[in-house]
Every structure is written in structure tokens, then in C-alpha cells.
ROVODREN-165501 format. One record per atom (N, C-alpha, C, CB): residue in three letters; chain; residue number from 1; x, y, z; atom name. Coordinates in steps of 0.001 Angstrom, whole numbers, always signed. Each point is the difference from the previous one (the first is absolute). Glycine has a CB too. Layout:
<recs>
 code unit pos       X       Y       Z site
  ALA    A NUM       X       Y       Z   CA
...
</recs>
This chain:
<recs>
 code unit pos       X       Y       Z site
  UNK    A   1  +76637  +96810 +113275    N
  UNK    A   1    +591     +65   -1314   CA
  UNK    A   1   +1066   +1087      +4    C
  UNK    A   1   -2139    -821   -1086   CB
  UNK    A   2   +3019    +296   +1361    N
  UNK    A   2   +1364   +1497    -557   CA
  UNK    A   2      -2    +815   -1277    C
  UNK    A   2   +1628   -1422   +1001   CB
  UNK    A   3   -1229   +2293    -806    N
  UNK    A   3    +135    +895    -868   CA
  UNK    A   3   +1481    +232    -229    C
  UNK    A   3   -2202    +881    +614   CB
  UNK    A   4   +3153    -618   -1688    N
  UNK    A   4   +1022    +399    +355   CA
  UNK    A   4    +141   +1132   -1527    C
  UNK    A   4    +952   -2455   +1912   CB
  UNK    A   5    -556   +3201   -1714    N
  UNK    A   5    +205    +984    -764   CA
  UNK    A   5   +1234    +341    -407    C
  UNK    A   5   -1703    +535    +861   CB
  UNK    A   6   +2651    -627   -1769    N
  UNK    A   6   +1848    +387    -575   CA
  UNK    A   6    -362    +817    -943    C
  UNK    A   6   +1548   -2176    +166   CB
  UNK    A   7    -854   +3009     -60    N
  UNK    A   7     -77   +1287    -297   CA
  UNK    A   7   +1547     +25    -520    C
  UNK    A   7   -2042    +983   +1793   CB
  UNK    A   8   +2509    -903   -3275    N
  UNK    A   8   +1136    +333    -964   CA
  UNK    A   8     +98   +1213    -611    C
  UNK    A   8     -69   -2028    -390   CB
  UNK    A   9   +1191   +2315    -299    N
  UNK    A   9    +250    +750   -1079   CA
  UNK    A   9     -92    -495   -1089    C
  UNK    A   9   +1070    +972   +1096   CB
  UNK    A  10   -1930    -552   -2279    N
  UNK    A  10    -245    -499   -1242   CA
  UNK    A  10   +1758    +211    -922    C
  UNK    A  10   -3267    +795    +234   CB
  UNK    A  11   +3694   -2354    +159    N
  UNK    A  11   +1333    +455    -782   CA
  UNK    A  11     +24   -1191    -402    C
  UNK    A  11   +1370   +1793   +1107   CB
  UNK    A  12   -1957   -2995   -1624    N
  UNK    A  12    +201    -478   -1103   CA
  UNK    A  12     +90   -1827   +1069    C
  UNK    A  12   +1448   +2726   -2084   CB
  UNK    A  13   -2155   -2862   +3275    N
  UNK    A  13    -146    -984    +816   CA
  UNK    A  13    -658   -1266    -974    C
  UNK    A  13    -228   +1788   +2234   CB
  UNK    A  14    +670   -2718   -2423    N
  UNK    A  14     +24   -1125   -1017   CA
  UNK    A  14   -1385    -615    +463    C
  UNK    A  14   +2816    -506    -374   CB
  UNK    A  15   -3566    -207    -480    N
  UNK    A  15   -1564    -665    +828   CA
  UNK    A  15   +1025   -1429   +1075    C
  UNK    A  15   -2741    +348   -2886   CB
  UNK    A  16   +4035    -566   +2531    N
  UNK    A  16    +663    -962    +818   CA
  UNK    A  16    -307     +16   +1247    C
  UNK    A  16   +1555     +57   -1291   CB
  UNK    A  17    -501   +1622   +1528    N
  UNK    A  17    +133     +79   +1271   CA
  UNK    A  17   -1278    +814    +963    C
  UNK    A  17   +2603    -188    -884   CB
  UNK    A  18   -3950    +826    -220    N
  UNK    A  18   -1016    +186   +1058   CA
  UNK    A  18    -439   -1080    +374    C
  UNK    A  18    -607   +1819    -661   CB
  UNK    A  19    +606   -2921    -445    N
  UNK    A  19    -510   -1409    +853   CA
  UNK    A  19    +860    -765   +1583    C
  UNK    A  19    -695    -520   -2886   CB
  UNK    A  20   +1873    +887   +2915    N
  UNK    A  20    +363    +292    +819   CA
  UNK    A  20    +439    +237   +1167    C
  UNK    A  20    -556    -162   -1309   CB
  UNK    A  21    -106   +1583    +784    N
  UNK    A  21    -370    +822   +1460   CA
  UNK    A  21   -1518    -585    +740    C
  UNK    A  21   +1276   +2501   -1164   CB
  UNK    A  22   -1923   -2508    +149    N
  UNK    A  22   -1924    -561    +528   CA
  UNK    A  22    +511   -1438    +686    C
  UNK    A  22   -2100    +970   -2537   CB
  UNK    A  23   +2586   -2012   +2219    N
  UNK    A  23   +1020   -1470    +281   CA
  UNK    A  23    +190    +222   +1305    C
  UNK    A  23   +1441    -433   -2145   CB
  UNK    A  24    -274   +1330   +2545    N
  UNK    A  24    +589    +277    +848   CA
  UNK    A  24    -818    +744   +1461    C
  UNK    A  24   +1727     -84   -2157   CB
  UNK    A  25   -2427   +1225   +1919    N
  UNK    A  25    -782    +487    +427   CA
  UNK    A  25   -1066   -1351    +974    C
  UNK    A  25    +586   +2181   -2177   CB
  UNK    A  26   -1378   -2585    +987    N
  UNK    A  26    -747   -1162     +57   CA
  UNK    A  26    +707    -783   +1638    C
  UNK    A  26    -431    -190   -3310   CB
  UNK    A  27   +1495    -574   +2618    N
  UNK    A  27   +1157    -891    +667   CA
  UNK    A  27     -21    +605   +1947    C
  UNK    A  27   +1935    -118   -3018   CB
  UNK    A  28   -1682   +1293   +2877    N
  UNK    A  28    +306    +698    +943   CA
  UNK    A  28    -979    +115   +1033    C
  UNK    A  28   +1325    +943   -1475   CB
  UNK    A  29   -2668    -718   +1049    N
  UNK    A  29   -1502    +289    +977   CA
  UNK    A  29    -249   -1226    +487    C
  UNK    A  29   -1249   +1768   -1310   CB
  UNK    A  30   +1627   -2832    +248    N
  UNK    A  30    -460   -1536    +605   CA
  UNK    A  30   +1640    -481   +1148    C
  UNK    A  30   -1931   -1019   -3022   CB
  UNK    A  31   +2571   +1397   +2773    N
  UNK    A  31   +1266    -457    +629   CA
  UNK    A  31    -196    +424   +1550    C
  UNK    A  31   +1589    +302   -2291   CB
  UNK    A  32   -1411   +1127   +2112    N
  UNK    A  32    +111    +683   +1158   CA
  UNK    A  32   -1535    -230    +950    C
  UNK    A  32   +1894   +1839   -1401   CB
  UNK    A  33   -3450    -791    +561    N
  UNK    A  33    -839     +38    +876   CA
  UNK    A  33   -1023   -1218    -303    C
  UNK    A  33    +485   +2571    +347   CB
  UNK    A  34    +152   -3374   -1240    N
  UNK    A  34   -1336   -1158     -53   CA
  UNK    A  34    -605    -157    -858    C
  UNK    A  34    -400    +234   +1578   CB
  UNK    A  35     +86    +853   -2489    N
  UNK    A  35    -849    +570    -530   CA
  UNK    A  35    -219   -1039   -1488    C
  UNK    A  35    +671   +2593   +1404   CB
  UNK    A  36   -1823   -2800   -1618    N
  UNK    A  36    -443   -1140   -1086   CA
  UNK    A  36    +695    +999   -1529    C
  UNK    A  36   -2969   -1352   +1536   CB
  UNK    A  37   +3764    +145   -2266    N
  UNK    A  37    +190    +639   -1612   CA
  UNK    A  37   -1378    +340    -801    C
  UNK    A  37   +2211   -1544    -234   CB
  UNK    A  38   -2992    +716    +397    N
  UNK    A  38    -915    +253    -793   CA
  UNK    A  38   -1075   +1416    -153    C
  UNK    A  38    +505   -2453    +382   CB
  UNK    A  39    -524   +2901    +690    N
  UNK    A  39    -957   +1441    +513   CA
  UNK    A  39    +857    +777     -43    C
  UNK    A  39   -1597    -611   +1511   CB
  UNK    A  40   +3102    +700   -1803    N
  UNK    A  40   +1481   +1172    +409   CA
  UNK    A  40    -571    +376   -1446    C
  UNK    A  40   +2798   -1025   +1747   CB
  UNK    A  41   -2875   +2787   -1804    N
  UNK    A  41     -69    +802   -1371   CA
  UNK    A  41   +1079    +864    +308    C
  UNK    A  41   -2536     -26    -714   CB
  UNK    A  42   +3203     +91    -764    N
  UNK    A  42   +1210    +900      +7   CA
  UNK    A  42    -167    +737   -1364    C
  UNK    A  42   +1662   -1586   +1497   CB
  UNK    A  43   -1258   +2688   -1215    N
  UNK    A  43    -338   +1033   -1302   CA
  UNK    A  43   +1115    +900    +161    C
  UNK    A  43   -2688     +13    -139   CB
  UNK    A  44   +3656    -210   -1006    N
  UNK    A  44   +1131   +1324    -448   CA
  UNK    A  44    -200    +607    -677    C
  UNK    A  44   +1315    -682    +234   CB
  UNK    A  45   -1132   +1996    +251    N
  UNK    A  45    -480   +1317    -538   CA
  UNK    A  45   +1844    +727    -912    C
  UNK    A  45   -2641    +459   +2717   CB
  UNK    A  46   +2183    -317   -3612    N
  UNK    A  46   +1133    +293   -1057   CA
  UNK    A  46    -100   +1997    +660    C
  UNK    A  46    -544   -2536   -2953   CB
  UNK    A  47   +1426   +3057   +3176    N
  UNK    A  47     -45   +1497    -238   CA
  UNK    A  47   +1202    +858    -681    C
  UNK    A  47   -1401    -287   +1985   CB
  UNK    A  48    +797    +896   -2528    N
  UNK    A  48   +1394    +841    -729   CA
  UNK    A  48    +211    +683    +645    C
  UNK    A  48    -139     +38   -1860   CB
  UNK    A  49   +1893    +120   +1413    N
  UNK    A  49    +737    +632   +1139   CA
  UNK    A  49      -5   +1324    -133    C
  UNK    A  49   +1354   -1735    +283   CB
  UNK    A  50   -2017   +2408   -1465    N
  UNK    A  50    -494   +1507    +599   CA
  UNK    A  50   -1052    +225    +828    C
  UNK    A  50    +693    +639   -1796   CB
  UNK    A  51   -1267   -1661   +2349    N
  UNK    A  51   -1555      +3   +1157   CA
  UNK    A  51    +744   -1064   +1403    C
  UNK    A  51   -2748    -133   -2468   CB
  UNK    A  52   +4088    +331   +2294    N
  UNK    A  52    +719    -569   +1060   CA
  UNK    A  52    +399    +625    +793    C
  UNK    A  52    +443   -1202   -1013   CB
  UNK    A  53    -423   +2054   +1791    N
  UNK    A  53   +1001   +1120    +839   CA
  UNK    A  53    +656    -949   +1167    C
  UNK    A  53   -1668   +2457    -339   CB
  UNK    A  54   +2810   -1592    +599    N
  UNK    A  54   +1194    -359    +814   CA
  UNK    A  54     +96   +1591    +613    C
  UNK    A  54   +1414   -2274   -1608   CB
  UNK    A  55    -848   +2277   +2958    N
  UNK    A  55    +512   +1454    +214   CA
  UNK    A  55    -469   +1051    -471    C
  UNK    A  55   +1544    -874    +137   CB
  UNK    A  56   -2889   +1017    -482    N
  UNK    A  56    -516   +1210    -601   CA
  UNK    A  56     +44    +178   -1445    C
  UNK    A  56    +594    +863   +1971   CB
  UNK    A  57    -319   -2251   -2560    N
  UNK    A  57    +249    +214   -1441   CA
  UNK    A  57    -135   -1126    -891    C
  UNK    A  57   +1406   +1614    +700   CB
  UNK    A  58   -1472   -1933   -2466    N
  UNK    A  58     -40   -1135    -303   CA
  UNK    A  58    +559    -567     +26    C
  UNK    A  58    -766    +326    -596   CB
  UNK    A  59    +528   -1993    +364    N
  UNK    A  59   +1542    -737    +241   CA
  UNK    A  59     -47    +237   -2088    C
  UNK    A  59     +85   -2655   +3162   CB
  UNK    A  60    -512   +2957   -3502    N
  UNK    A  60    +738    +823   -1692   CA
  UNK    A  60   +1098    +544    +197    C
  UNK    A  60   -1903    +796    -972   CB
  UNK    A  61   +2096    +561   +1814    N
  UNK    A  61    +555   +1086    +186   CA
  UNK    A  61   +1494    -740    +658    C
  UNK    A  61   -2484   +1807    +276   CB
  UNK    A  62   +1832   -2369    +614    N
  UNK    A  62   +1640   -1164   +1332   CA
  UNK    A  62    +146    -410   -1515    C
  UNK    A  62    -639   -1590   +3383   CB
  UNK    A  63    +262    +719   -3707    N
  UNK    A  63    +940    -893   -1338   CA
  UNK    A  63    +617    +601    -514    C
  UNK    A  63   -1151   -1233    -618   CB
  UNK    A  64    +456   +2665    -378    N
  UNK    A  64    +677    +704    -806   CA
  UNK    A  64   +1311    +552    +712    C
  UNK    A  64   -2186    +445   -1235   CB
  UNK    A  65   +2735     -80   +2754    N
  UNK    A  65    +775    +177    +230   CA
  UNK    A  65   +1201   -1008    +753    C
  UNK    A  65   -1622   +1833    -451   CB
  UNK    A  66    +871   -3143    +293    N
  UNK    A  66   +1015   -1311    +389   CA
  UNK    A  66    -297    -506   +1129    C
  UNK    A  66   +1782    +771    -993   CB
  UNK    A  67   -2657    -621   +1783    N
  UNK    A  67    -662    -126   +1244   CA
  UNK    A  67    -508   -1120    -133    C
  UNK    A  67    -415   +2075    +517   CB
</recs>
């Protein structure tokens, strides 16, 4: 049973396009390693981008300066 785990920034990702990503994801395990759709679990994890670091810092802080 795969596991696949996506990991975002909580910035406003539409239920469209997480469906998606899980779609796509999905698409991908069976394409490439075989792997049955039905047992593939995918779970996106929303995080805010002050619990995001980049370079030692938030990606808040990169935004706030245009980064």
C-alpha cells in the first residue's frame, strides 16, 4: 500500500487542484511502479508559512521581502 505524503503552504490551494494532486500522485505509482489505485493513500498536509523555513528563516519573512 503506498503512502504518499505532499506537503504545501497553506495559501489558499482550491479542493480542485488538491484533488489533483492525490489524481496525479495516484496516476503516477500505478504508471511508473505498478502500484494498484485502489490501496495508493495520499494525504496533503496544509502548513503555514510561518512553520515553513527556507535558509534559516520563514518563508513569511522571504515573502515579506519579495523572495
Amino acid at each position: 500500500m503506498p503512502y504518499v505524503n505532499i506537503k504545501i503552504t497553506r495559501e489558499g490551494a482550491t479542493p480542485e487542484q488538491k484533488l489533483q494532486l492525490i489524481q496525479g500522485a495516484t496516476r503516477l505509482l500505478q504508471e511508473v511502479l505498478g502500484k494498484n489505485p485502489q490501496t495508493t493513500v495520499v494525504v496533503i498536509d496544509e502548513v503555514d508559512t510561518d512553520n515553513w523555513g527556507i535558509g534559516g528563516e520563514s518563508v513569511t519573512a522571504r515573502r515579506k521581502r519579495g523572495e
